[in-house]
N, C-alpha and C positions, 0 to 999 in steps of 0.2 A: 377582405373587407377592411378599410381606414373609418378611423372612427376620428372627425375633428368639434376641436370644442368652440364653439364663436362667442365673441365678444358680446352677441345680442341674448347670451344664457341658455344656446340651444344645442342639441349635439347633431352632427350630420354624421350619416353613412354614406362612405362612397366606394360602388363596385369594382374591384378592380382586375376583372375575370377578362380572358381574351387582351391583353395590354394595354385598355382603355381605361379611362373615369367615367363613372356614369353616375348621376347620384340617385339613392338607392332610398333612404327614409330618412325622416328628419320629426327627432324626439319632439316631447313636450318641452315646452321655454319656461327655464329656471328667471328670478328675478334679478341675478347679477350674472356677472361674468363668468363663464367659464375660463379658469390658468390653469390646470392640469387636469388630462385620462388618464386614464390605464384599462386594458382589458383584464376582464377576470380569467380565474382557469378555465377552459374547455369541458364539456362535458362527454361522454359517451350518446351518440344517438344512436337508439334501441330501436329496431327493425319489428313495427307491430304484424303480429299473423294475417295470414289472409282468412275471410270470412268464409270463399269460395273454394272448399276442399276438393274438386272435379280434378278427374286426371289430366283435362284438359287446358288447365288454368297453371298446370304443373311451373312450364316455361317463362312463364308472365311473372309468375308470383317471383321466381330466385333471382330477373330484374331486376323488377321492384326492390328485393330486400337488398339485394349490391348498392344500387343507390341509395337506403334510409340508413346503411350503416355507413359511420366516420364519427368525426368531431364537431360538436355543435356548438357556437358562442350564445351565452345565454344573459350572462350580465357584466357590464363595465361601472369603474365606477370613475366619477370626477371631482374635482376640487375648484370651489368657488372665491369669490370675492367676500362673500358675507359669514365668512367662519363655520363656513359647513361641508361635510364630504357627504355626497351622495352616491347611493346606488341604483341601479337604471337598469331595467329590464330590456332587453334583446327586442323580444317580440313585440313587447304594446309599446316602446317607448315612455313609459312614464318610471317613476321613481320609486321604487320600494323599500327603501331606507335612507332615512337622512341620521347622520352625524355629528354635533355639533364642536367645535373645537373651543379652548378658553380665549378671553377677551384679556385687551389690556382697557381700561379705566374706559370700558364703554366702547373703547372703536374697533372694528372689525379687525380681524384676522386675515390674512391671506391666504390661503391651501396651494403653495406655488409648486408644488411636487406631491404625486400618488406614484405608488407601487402595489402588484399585488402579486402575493406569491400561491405555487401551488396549493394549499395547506388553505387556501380562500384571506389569507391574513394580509388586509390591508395596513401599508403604512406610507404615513403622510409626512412636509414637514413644510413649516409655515411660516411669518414674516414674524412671530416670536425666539426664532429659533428652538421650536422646539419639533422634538421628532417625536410621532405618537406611532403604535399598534393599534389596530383595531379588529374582532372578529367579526369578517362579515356575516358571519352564519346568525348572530344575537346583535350586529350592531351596535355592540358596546367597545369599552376602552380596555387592554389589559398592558399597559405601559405605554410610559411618559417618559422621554428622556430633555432635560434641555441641554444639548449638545452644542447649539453656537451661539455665539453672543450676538446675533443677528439674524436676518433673513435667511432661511435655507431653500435652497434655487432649486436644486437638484439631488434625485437619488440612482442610486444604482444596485442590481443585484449580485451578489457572485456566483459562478457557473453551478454551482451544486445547491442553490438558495439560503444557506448557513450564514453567510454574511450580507452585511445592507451597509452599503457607504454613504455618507452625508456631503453636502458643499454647500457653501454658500455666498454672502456678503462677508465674511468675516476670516476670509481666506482659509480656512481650515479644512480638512477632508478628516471626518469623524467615522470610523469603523464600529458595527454593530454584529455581535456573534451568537449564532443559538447555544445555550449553552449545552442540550443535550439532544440527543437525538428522536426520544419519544414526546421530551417535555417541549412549552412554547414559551421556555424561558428565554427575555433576549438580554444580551448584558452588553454595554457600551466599552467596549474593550481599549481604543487609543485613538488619538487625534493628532494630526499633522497638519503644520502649515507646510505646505507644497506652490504656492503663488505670492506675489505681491500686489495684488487689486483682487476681485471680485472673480469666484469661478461660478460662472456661467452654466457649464456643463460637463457630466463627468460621462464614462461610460466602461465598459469592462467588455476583455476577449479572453476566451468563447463566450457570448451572448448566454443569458438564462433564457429559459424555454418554460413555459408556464403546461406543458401534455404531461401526463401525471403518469402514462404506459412505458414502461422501461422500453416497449420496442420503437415507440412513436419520439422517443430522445436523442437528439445528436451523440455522436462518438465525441467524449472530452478526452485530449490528452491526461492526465493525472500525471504524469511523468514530468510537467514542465507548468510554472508559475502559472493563473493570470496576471494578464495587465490591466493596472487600470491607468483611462489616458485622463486627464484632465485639462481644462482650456478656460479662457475669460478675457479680463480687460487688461491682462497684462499680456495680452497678445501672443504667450507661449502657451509651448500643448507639454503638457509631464506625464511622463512615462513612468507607472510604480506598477513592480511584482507585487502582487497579492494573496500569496497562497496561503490557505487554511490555517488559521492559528489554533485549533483547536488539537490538530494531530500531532501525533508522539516526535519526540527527538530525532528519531530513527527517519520515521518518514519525513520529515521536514528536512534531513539532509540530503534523503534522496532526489527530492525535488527541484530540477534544474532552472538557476533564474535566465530566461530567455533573453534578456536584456546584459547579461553579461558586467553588472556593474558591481557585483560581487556572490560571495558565497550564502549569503545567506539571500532566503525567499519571500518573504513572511512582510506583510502591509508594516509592522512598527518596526522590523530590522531592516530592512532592504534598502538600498541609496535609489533615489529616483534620477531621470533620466528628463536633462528639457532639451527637448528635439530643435535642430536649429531655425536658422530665419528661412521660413518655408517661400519665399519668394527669388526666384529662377531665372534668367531668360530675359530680364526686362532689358536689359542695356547690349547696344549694341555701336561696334569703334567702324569709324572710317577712317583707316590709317592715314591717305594719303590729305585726304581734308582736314585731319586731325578734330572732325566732329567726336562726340557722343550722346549718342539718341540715348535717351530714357521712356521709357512705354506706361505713360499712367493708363487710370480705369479708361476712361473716355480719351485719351488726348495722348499725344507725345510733347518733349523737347528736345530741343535739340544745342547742342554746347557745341562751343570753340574753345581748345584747348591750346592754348600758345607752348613756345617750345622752351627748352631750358635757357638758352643762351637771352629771351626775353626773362625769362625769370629772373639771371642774376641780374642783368641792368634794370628791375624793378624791386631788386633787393632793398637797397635804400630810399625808393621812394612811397612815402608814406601814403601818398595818395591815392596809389592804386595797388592795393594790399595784395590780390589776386591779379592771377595768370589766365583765366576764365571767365568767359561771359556767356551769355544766353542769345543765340539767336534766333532762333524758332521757336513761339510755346502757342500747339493747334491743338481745337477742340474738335473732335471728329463728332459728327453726328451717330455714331455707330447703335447699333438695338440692342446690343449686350456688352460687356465687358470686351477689351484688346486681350487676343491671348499670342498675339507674336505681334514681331514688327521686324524690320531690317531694315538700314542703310550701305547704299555702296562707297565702295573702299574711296571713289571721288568725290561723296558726295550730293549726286546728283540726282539718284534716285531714295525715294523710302518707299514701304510696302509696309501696309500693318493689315489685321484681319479681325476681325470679332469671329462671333459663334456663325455668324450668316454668310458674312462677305469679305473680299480679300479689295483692298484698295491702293492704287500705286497714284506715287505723286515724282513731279521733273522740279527738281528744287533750281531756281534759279540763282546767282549768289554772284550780285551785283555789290551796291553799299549794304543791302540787308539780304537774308536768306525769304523766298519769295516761293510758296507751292504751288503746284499747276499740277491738279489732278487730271490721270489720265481716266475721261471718260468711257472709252468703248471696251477698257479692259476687262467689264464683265462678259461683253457679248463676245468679244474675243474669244475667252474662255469656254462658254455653253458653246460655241460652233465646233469649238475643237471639239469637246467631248461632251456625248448627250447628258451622262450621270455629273455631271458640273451644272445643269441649269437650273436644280432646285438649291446648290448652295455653291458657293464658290470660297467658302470660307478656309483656310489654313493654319495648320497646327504647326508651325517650323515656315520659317521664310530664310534665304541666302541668297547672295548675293556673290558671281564670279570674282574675281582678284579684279581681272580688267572690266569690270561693271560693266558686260554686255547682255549679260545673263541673266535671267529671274530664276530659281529653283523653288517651287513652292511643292509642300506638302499637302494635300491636300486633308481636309475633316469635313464629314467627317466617312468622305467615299475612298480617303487613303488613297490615292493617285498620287503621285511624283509628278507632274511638270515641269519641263524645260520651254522654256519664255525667252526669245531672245528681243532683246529693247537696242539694237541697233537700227537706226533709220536708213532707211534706201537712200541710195544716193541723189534718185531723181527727188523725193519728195523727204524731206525731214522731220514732217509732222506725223507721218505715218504710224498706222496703230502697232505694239506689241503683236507677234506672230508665235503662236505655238511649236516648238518645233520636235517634240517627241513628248507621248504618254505614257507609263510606266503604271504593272499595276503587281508587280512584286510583295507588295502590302497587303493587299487581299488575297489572302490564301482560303485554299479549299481546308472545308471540316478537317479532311481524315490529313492534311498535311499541319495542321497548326501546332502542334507540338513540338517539341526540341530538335535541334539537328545535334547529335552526341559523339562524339568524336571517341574512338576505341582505344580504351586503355592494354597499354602489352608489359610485360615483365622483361628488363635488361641486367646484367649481371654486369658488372665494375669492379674488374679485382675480385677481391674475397667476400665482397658486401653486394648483399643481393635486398634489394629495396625495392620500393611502389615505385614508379617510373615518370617522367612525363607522357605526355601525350601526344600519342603518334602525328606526325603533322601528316594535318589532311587535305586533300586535295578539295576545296572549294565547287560547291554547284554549278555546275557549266551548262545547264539544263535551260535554252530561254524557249523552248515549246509552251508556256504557258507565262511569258514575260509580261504581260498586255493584259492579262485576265482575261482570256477569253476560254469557252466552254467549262467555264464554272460553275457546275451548279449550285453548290451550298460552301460563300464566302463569309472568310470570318477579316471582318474590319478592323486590320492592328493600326491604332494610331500611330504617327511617326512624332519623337518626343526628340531627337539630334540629328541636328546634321554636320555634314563638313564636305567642302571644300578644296582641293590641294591647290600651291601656290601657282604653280602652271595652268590653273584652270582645265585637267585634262580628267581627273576624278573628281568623283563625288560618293559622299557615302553618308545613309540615311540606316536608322534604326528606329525599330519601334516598341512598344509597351509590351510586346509578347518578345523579347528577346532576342528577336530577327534581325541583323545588318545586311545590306546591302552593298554593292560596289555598282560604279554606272561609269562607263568611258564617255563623257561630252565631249570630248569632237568628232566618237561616229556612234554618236546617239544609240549606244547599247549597255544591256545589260551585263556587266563583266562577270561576276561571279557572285556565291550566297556564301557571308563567314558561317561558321558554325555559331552555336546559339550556347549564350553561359545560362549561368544560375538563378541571373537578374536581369531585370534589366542594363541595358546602358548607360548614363548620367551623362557620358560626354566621349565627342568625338571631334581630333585634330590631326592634320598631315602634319610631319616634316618639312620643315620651307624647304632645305637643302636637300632632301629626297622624297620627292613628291607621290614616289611607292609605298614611304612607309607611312601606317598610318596608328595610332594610336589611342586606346580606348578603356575608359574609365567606367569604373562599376560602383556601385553605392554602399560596397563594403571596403571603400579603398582600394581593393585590388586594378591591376595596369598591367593591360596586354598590348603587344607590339603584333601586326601584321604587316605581312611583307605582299604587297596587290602584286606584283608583277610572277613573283612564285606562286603565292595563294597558299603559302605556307607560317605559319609562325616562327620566325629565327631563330638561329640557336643562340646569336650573340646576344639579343634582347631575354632571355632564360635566365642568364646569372642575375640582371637585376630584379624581372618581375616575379620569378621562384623565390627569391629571396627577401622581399621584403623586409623591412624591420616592425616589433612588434609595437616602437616607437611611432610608426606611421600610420599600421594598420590598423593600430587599436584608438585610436582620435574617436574622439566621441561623434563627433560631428560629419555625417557621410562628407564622402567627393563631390564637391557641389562642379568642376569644369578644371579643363586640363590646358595649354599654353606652350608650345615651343616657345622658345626663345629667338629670337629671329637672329641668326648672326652679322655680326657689325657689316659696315663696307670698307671700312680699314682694313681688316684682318687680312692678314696674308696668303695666299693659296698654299707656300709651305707650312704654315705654321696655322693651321685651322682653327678655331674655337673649339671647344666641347659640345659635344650637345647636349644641351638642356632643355629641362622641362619644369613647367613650373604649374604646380598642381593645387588647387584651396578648396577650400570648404567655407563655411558662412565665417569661421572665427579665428579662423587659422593657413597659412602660407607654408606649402615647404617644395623646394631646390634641388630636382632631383638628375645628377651627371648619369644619364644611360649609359655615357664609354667608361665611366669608373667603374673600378674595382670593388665592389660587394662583400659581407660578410655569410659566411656560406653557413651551413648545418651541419655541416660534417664535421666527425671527431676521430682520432685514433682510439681503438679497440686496446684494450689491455687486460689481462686477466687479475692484476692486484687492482684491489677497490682504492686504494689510496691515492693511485697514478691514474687512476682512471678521474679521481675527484683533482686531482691538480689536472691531469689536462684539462679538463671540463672547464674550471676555471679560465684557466690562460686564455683556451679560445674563444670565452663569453665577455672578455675582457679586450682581445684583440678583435671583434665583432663590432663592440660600440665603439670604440675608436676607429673605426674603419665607417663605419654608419654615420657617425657626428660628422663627419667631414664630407659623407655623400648626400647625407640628408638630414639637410638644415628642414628645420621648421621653426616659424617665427608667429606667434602667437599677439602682437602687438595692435591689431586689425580685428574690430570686432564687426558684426553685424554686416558682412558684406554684400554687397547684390552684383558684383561684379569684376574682374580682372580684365585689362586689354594693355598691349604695347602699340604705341603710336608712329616711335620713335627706333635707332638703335638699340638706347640707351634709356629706357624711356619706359616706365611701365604705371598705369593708371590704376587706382584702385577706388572704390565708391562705396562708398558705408554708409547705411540709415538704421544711426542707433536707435534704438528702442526707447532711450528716452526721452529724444523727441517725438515719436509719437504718444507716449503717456502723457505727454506734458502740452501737448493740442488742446484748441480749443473743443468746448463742448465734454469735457472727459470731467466725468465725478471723480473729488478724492477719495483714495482710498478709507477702509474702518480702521478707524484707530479706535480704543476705549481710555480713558487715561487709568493707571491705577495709584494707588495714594504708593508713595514711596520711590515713584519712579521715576 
């Protein structure tokens, strides 16, 4: 059951049994607003006897009482406009306790947050900044705290109900602790400012659970912190450990903080964690047009990026500061939000999709850039395939090297599509032709789980160690390529894709871990990688060998596959075993990965290196695949002394081997994307954060002034 509060004072219930909304009753109308519910605890429903003792009524009646026993919601309570917290009865819908909160000089109070924990103990906190207790049992007050010098928005509970966190206008996150475990003492224990504008909303993992039956409670870790996340108008989300302040030394050490930002666990010792600029995917380069698309809410643009040799001869001229202009800016009609978009490497096509529909445009690029949507691309679509005609929408859009090609993903029926956009020779208006459906992505129940690759034990010398991983021979299985005779499919969205520069691979992954491999010139399934820990974050070929492919995960970590063996290499081992903890440990996941394309100067004797160049929203680093690595290994010695000087030496000849293979340059904040155009030539696009604070329509932040300061 959803219980919402509306603006006309009244509360709705809405059923949400079988996967529908139905609405179910709708309470007696309060005089103001409803701003915040909360459900009370659950109660036991008690199985009354039957009247009818007959042997015959035997089977009827033990029915009956399977059904009257479980958990029964009996009262919520809400928070109004006019300084009062009320309590609401289940059944009749009307109110059986009102509460009222203090006033300032006459004008109402707001109640913009309720909580209520097992123990029936409601608490609230309001546009005085203050946080109250109340027993719902007596409908009185038994603590007052005023915790923020402002509006408080939001509360949260901690996994075991012991503590209650605050937030609000006044950027602070205020922590509340019981002090004992029989007493309903609550004592306001620390405050933190964690934001710089307004927090909105906070929330804490694992969830509290308001069933009071130790059997009817989720399993909590206790071995490992919570988090709480926090988020607002300062547009970042904060990551704090939160574990019990109350418990001993002992166990507070034990307690591992999940978030890795140091040793201690605890809401006032623990460093918080702000996760980076959560936006993805939006930019896309057409090398040889030297565009780049930008994918807003409703619309794209689309940029021309001049080349360097224009840059220097517009060095000294004052009048045209930039190298860049704007030639396309379209507002698509679309029904929800763009969640992909693509341009080809000429040009001449784009493809963007919302939640419904995928839509392609023939850009023309005379004196202006000029769209010409292609109309029959939907019908096109639904004829190929029938599960296409209730949505044609896509999660991932690509485009070939030689833009003959469409690859769309589909969302949210997961199909692969191959689209070829070359025109017949007799007619060059011709619609877009399907030319192979892929259904890879939809897997059965009982296969959705990991594909795991088997660990074996090798001996090296005298030193017997934990091993890599046996290279495995990739799924050659395509009897169920197509999705057919599936009965029970699980929908993995597809969240990367890629490309190689020959246009002969492609390879797709999705949210459940899965990659893909597909030969486009004889339209087949090549092979299934094995499936890591994570998902994938990003996927790119090798321009210079268009076998190999490599793939980025959201812990930093970089694996090399080799499509033509279906094996992982042994030469790509030394550097992605090795990592440095310089790299791996960046706060900021792997937001996308980047060959380097190599010059066309470079000599066939004297090769380039291969490089890669790998970022995250705040940070850049440089990574030589053919260099030399700093390994793990050390000489064994039986004197502790020489064993501490080696240790030494080789943690010393390590970064110095690492500084020079992996640069990282932190100079680049707030990224949304990396592309090379050129050679020489590499793009990067940032939308700091304080220009969006600094938009119109955005309130200043609370300041208070104090004397002295």
């Amino acid at each position: 059951m959803l219980a919402i509060g509306c603006e006309d004072g009244s509360v709705r219930l809405i059923s949400l049994l079988y996967g529908a909304l139905e609405h179910h009753k709708r309470f007696d109308r309060s005089k103001s607003r409803i701003l915040s519910i909360a459900w009370g605890p659950p109660e036991l429903k008690m199985s009354k006897p039957s009247e009818d003792t007959s042997m015959g009524d035997d089977t009827s009646s033990e029915v009956d009482d399977e059904d009257d026993e479980g958990w029964e919601d009996t009262w919520l309570v809400t928070g109004g406009s006019d300084s009062c917290i009320r309590k609401w009865n289940v059944k009749t819908g009307r109110t059986t306790d009102r509460m009222e909160t203090d006033k300032a000089r006459g004008e109402r109070t707001l109640v913009w947050a309720v909580q209520v924990l097992a123990d029936s103990t409601i608490v609230s906190g309001d546009s005085m900044g203050m946080v109250k207790f109340w027993d719902a049992s007596t409908a009185t007050q038994f603590h007052s705290f005023r915790a923020h010098g402002a509006d408080v928005l939001t509360l949260a509970v901690s996994p075991n109900g012991t503590s209650i966190y605050s937030a609000g206008v006044d950027q602070k996150v205020t922590e509340f602790t019981l002090s004992g475990s029989t007493s309903r003492r609550w004592v306001q224990t620390y405050s933190r400012r964690l934001h710089a504008h307004d927090i909105r909303s906070i929330a804490i993992w694992p969830p509290y659970t308001l069933c009071t039956a130790p059997k009817e409670r989720p399993l909590i870790n206790t071995g490992s912190a919570p988090i709480l996340a926090s988020g607002g108008l300062d547009m970042v989300v904060c990551l704090t450990p939160c574990a019990p302040a109350s418990q001993g030394l002992e166990q507070r050490i034990k307690i591992v903080n999940p978030l890795a930002t140091g040793n201690h666990s605890t809401f006032e010792e623990s460093f918080q964690r702000r996760m980076a600029y959560p936006v993805t995917g939006v930019l896309s380069f057409a090398r040889e047009a030297r565009f780049v698309m930008c994918r807003m809410n409703r619309g794209i643009t689309i940029w021309r990026i001049g080349s360097l040799e224009d840059e220097s001869d517009r060095a000294n001229d004052v009048s045209e500061p930039t190298n860049w202009e704007l030639v396309l800016e379209m507002e698509l009609n679309a029904k929800t939000n763009l969640i992909a978009g693509a341009i080809s490497a000429d040009g001449t096509w784009v493809a963007v999709s919302d939640a419904k529909e995928t839509k392609l445009f023939r850009l023309e690029d005379s004196k202006k850039v000029i769209p010409h949507r292609i109309k029959t691309f939907g019908s096109v679509l639904a004829s190929a395939n029938a599960d296409l005609a209730a949505s044609t929408a896509s999660s991932d859009l690509s485009f070939t090297p030689d833009s003959s090609k469409l690859i769309m993903s589909c969302f949210p029926s997961s199909f692969v599509v191959i689209i070829d956009l070359t025109p017949s020779t007799s007619n060059e208006d011709a619609a877009p032709r399907v030319l192979r459906t892929f259904g890879q992505h939809r897997m059965k129940q009982a296969r959705s789980g990991r594909v795991v690759k088997k660990m074996v034990l090798q001996r090296r010398g005298d030193d017997e160690e934990e091993m890599e991983d046996e290279q495995p021979q990739a799924n050659l299985s395509d009897n169920d390529e197509d999705g057919e005779g599936q009965s029970e499919e699980v929908h993995a969205a597809v969240c990367c894709t890629a490309v190689s520069a020959d246009g002969q691979w492609f390879a797709s992954a999705d949210l459940r871990g899965r990659c893909h491999v597909f030969n486009i010139d004889s339209l087949q399934h090549h092979c299934t990688l094995p499936s890591f820990e994570l998902p994938i974050r990003s996927l790119v070929f090798d321009p210079r060998s268009s076998d190999t492919l490599l793939i980025g995960l959201p812990n930093n970590r970089i694996h090399v596959f080799d499509i033509e063996e279906r094996m992982f290499p042994q030469w790509a081992s030394r550097v992605c075993d090795n990592l440095p903890q310089s790299f791996t440990g960046l706060h900021d996941p792997l937001q996308g990965l980047m060959f380097v394309h190599p010059s066309s100067s470079s000599s066939s004797f004297t090769p380039s290196p291969r490089q890669v160049i790998a970022y995250g929203s705040n940070w850049l680093c440089k990574i030589k695949l053919d260099a030399g690595v700093a390994t793990r290994k050390g000489f064994r010695s039986k004197d502790r002394r020489k064993r501490k000087t080696q240790k030494s030496a080789i943690e010393a000849s390590n970064e110095e081997t690492n500084e020079h293979n992996f640069t990282v340059v932190t100079k680049y904040r707030h990224m949304l994307g990396v592309g090379q155009l050129g050679d020489q030539e590499l793009v990067i696009v940032e939308r700091p954060l304080v220009d969006l604070l600094s938009g119109k329509g955005q309130p200043p932040p609370y300041y208070k002034h104090r004397y002295g300061t």
